[in-house]
C-alpha positions in Angstrom: -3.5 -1.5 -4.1 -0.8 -2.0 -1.3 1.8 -3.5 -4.3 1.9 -0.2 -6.0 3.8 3.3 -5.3 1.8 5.8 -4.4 4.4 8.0 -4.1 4.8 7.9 -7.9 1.4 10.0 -8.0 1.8 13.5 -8.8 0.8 14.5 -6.4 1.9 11.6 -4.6 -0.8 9.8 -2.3 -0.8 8.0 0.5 -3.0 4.7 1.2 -5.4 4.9 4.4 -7.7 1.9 5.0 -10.5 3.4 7.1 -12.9 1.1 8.7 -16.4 1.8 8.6 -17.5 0.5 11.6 -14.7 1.8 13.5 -14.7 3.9 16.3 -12.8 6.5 14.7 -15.3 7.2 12.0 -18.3 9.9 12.4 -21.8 8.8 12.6 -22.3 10.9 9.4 -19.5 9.5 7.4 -20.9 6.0 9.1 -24.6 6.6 7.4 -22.9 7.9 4.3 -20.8 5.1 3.1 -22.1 2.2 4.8 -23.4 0.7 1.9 -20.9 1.9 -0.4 -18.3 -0.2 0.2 -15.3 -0.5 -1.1 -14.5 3.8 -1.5 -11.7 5.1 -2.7 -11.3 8.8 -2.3 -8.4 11.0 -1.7 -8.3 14.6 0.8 -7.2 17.5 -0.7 -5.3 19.5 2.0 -5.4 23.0 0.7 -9.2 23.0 0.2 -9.7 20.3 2.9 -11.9 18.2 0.4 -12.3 14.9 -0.1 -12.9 13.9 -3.6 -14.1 10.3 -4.0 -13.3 8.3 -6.9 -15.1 6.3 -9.6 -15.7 2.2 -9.4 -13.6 0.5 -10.8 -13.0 -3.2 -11.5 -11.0 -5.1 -9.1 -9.5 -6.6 -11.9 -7.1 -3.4 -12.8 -3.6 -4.1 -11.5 -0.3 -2.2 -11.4 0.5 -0.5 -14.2 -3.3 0.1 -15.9 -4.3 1.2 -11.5 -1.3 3.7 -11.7 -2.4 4.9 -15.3 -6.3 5.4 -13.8 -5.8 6.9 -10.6 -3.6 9.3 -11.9 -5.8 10.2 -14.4 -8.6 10.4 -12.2 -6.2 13.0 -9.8 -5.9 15.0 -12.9 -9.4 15.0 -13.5 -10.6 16.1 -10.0 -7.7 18.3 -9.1 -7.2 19.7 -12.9 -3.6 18.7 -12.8 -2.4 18.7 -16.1 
């Protein structure tokens, strides 16, 4: 995930590792993911969402990553 430009995104993301049992992160968010690990999401700042994204295999690298979680932007944010 680090290897590839998020800035390429539209719109363009940025990558935050976030660790669960960190002191940063709510008791809520804590109960909520602690099982469901790894999560990617992404925040929407003009609704102040965040929209969390499907699994996906580990196995999908750079160019076929790019291609999904662009697609799966589109699909939650209906960019089109």
């Amino acid at each position: 995930m680090k290897s590839i430009c998020l800035q390429d995104l539209n719109p363009p993301i940025t990558l935050k590792v976030v660790d669960i049992d960190g002191k940063d992160v709510s008791e809520s968010q804590r109960v909520r993911y602690d099982l469901k690990v790894p999560v990617m999401a992404f925040f929407l700042n003009a609704s102040n969402r965040i929209i969390e994204l499907p699994n996906i295999s580990p196995r999908i690298k750079g160019k076929d990553l790019m291609v999904w979680l662009q697609q799966s932007i589109n699909k939650e944010n209906d960019f089109f």
